[in-house]
C-alpha positions in Angstrom: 11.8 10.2 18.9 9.8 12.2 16.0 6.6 10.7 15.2 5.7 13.5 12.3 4.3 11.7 9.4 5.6 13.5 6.4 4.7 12.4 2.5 7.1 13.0 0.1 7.4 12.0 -4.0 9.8 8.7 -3.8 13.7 9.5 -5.3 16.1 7.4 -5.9 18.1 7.1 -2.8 14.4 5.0 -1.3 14.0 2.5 -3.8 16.6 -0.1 -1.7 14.6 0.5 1.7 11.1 0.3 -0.2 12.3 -3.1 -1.9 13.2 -4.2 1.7 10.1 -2.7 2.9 7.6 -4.6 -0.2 9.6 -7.7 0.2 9.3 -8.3 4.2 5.4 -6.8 4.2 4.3 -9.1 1.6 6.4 -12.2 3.0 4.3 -11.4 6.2 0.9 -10.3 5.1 0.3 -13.3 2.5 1.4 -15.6 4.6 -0.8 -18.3 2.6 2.0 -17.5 -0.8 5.6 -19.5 -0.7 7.3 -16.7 0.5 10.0 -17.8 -2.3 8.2 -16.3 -4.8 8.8 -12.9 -3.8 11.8 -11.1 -4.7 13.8 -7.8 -3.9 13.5 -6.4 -7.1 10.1 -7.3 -7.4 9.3 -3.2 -6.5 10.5 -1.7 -9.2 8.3 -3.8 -11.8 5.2 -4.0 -9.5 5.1 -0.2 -9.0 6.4 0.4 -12.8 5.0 3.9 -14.2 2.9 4.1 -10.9 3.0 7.7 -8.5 4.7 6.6 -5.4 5.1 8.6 -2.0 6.6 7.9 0.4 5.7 8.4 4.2 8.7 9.0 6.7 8.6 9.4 10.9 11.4 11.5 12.0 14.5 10.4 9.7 12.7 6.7 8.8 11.1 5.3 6.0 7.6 4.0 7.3 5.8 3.4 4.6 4.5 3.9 0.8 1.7 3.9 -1.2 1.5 3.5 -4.9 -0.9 4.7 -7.1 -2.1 4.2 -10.9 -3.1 7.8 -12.1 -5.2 6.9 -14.8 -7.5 5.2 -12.8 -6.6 6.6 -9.4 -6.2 3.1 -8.6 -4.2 2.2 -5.2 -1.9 -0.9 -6.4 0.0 -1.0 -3.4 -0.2 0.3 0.1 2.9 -0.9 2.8 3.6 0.3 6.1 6.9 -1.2 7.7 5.9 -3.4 10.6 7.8 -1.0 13.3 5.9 2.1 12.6 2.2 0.2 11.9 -1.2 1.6 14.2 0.6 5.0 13.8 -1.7 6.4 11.3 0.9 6.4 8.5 -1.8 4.1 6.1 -4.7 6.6 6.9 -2.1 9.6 5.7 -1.2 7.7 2.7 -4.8 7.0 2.0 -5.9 11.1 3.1 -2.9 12.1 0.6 -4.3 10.1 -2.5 -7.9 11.3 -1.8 -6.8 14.8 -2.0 -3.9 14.0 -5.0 -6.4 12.0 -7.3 -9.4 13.4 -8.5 -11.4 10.0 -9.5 -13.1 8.0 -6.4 -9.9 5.8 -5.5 -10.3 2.2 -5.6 -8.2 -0.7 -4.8 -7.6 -4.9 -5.2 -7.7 -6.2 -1.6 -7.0 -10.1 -0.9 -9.7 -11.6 1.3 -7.3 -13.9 3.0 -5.7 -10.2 4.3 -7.9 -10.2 6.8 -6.3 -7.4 8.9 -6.3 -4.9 5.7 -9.6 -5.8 5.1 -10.5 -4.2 8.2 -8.5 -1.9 8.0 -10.2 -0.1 4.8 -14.0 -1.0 6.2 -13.5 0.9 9.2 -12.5 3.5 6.5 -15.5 3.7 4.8 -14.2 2.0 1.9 -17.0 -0.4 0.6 -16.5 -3.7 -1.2 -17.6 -3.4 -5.1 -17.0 -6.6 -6.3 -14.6 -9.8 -6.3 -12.3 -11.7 -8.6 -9.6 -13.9 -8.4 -5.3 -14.0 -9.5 -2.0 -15.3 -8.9 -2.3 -14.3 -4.8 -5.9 -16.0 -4.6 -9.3 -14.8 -4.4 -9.5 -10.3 -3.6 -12.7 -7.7 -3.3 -12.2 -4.9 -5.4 -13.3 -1.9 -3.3 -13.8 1.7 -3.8 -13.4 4.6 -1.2 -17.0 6.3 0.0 -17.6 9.7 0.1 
């Protein structure tokens, strides 16, 4: 089984495995949210005039990571859940560091405790809070 992480610009012939991929990881991860409020075409507005790549292992979609050039904002940031603690996020995240010349910073909901953890133990720092539609987040910005 190939477990080469590759990153590639997302075409066409992903967006019906990164719906599946943004509906199922966000049904799971906000586990708080009726899960009837998400839907499968909920993707294409959510990552609407956003860069998005794509990270594959062997033949497999694994993951993507979405990104708001103007601000090098990271909107989004999925892995599928049978290729997660394989590194794939911390290559998404390396590839927008070196893609995006402003300090990157991202919306994280505090009720995601795992992803909160997950971008502490990489140096990202928490900047300040606020509040929307999926609860209460920190906004947090990558450190140097």
């Amino acid at each position: 089984m190939d477990t080469t992480i590759a990153i590639k610009p997302f075409n066409e012939a992903d967006r019906e495995k990164l719906r599946e991929l943004y509906l199922l990881a966000r049904i799971q991860s906000f586990y708080w949210t009726d899960s009837a409020l998400f839907m499968l075409n909920d993707f294409d507005e959510d990552t609407r005039d956003e860069d998005i790549w794509v990270a594959t292992c062997g033949n497999e979609i694994a993951g993507f990571i979405a990104v708001w050039p103007p601000d090098a904002f990271i909107h989004h940031l999925y892995i599928d859940t049978t290729h997660r603690r394989k590194g794939i996020g911390k290559s998404l995240l390396a590839f927008a560091a070196q893609t995006y010349p402003a300090p990157l910073s991202l919306k994280c909901l505090v009720k995601n405790e795992p992803a909160v953890q997950f971008y502490l133990a990489l140096n990202w720092e928490v900047t300040g809070e606020g509040s929307d539609t999926l609860g209460d987040y920190f906004l947090m910005q990558r450190s140097m």
